[in-house]
N, C-alpha and C positions, 0 to 999 in steps of 0.2 A: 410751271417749274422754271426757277430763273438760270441761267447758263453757269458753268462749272467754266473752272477754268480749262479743263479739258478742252471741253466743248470749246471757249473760244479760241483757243493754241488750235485747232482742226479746222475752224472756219478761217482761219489767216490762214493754214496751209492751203483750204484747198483755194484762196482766193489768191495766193502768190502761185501755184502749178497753175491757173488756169491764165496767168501773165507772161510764162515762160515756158514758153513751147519748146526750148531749145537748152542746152547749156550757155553759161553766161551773166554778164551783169548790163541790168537794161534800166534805161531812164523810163521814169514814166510820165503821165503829163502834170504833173505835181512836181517844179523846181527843186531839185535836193532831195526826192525819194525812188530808189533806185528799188528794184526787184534781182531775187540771182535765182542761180538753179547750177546745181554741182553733182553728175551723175557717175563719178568717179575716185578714188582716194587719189590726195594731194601732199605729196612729199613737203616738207619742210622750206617756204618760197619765201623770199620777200615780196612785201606788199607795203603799200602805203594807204593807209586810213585817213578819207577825211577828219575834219572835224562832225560828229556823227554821233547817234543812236543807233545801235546795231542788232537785230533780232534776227535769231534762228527760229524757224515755224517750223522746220522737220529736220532732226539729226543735231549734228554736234561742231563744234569748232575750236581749236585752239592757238592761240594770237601767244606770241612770244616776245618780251618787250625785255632787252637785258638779258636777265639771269632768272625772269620772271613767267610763268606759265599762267595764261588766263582761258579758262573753257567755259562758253556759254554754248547753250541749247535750250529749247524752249518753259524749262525751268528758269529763265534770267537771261539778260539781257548784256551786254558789252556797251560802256560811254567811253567814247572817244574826241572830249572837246578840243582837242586841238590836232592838226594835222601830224600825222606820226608815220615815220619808215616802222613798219612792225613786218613778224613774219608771222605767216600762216602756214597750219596743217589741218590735214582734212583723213579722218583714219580710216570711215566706213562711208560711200557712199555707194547708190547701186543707178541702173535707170530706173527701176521699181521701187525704187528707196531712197531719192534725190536727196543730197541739203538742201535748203529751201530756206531763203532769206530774205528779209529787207534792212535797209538802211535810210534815216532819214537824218539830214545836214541839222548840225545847231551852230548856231548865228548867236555867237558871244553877244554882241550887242544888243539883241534880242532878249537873251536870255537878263544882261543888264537892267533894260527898262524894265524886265516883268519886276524884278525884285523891288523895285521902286513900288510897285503896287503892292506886293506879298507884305514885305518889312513895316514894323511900324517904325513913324519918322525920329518918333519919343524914343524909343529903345538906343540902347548904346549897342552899335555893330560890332560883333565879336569878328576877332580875327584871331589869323593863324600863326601860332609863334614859329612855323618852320612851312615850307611846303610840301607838297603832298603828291602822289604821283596821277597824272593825269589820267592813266586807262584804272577803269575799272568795272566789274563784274559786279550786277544787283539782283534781284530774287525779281520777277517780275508778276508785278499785278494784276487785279483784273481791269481796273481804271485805263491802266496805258493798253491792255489789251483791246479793251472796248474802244478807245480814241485811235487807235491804228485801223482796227476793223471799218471804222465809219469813214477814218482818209480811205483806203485802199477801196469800197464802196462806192465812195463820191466822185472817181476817176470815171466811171461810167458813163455822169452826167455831167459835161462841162459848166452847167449852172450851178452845181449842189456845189462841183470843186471851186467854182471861184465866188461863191459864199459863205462854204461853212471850211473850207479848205484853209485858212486865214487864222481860225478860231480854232479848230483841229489844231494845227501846228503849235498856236500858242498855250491850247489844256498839255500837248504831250509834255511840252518843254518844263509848265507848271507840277506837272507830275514827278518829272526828276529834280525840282527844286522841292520837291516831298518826302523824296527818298532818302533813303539810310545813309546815302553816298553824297547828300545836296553841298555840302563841305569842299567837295572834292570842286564841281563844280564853281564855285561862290568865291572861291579863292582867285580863282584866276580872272576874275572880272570884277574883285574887289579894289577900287584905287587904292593905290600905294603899296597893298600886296607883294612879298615878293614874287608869290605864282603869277601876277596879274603883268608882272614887269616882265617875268619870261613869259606868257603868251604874245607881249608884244615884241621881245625877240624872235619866237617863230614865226610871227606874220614876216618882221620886216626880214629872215632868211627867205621864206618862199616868196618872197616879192623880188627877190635881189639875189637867187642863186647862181646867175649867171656872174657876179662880179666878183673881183678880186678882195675877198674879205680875209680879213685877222683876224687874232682872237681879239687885237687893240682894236681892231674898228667895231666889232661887233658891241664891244664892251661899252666902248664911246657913246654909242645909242643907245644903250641899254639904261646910259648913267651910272653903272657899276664899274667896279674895278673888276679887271681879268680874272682874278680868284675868288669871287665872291659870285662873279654869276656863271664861271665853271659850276660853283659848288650847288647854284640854284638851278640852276638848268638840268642838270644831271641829277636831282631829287625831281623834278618834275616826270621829266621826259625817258629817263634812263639812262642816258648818253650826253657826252659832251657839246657843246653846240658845233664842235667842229666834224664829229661826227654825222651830228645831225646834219649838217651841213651836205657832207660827203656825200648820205646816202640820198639826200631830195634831189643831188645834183645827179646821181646816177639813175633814180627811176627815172625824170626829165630826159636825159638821154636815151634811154632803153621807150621811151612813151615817141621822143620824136623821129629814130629809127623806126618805126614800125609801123607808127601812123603817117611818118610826114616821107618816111624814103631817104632819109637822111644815113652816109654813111659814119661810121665809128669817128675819122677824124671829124666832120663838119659836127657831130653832134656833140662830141667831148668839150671841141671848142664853146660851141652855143653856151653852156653849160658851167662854161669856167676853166677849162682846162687848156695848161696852155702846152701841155706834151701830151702827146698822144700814146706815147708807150706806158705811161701812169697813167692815163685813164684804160688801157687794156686791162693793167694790170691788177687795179682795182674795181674794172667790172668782173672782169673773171671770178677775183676772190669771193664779191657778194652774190651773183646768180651763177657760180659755178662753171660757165663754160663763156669764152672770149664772146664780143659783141656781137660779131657775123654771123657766129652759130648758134646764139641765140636767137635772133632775128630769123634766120633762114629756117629754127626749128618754129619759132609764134607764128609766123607766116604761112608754114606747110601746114600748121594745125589749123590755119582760120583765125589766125590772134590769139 
């Protein structure tokens, strides 16, 4: 009798419980595929999503982008191809009732080349007369179920992971080049696009959040005029880029307090900020309590 998708949504659970003995998000030995475990409900946080494939195998999640509410759970899957400040909430979990997740990286470029193979070279490439917002919620297959199950398998055997590990990564990415949502995608790594001209505004922000940008210098790079890639950025991403801006330059700080020992002023600086009383005062506003008492509370939890 061949597997149900039940069946396979239970063999990713129990094969992510038995990777996460703990709460938390852990690397595995496969670059860009991360396991979690959340045995708790989770207030309303910012967080930052890589660029990403994002599966729940037990329980529920909801990602907040704007003015926008997006809930996957193992009915459907969360893409997230470009790096995003988003927030998270988490309503029901238990220890006997974990969320239970994985997340694997997508590599625009990657995803590029494949379509070079997908596409015929004969056909005229449609494009998009406006863009499209980057995150989005799909119905999830049994295809990508079955290609996750045989990476998350293949971790076991370092031979199997660095031979079929390769091939894995590139069927899952083909798989969302199949989906309902493959537009969404396609856009942003279409030349001349305009989703494709903002992807490459938010590489070159998280490459250069540390430096004194404008909306003029931003624009300059971008090739756009100041109101024209406001107006595209903010249909992709949700937010302006100066927002966007804002908020990668705050989790960066809040990431190098905690991990590196850094206080509020050395890290605001790091960061871009050249007063320190505006960066209190807009860390406060996004994770709710000044930078020391954040830190001093991630630290007494264990991070």
């Amino acid at each position: 009798m061949s597997a149900t998708t039940d069946d396979r949504n239970r063999e990713l659970a129990q094969l992510v419980d038995a990777m996460t003995a703990t709460d938390g998000l852990f690397d595995t030995a496969w670059p860009g595929l991360r396991v979690s475990r959340i045995s708790s409900p989770i207030a309303r946080v910012p967080v930052t999503y890589l660029p990403s494939l994002c599966v729940v195998v037990q329980g529920q999640k909801r990602i907040f982008l704007g003015g926008e509410t997006y809930t996957y759970n193992p009915a459907n899957y969360l893409v997230s191809p470009l790096a995003m400040p988003l927030e998270m909430e988490i309503l029901a979990a238990t220890r006997n009732h974990p969320v239970l997740g994985l997340g694997l990286e997508i590599d625009l470029a990657q995803v590029s080349e494949l379509m070079l193979s997908i596409d015929d070279p004969t056909a005229a490439t449609p494009r998009s007369s406006c863009c499209q917002k980057a995150l989005f919620v799909s119905q999830t297959g049994p295809a990508i179920q079955d290609a996750l199950i045989r990476l998350l398998k293949s971790l076991a055997n370092p031979t199997d992971l660095r031979v079929l590990g390769p091939a894995i990564t590139r069927e899952v990415l083909y798989r969302l080049l199949q989906g309902e949502q493959s537009g969404q995608i396609r856009q942003l790594v279409q030349n001349g696009s305009s989703g494709h001209r903002v992807a490459g505004v938010v590489r070159y922000l998280s490459e250069n959040f540390g430096e004194r940008l404008s909306i003029e210098d931003i624009a300059q790079h971008a090739g756009m005029s100041p109101s024209s890639l406001h107006q595209k950025f903010r249909e992709v991403t949700g937010m302006s880029p100066l927002q966007y801006l804002k908020k990668i330059r705050l989790h960066h700080a809040r990431t190098a307090m905690v991990e590196q020992g850094l206080n509020a002023r050395e890290a605001g600086y790091r960061v871009g900020y050249g007063n320190p009383s505006q960066f209190s005062r807009e860390f406060k506003r996004m994770f709710g309590v000044p930078p020391a008492q954040l830190v001093k509370e991630l630290l007494g939890a264990g991070g």
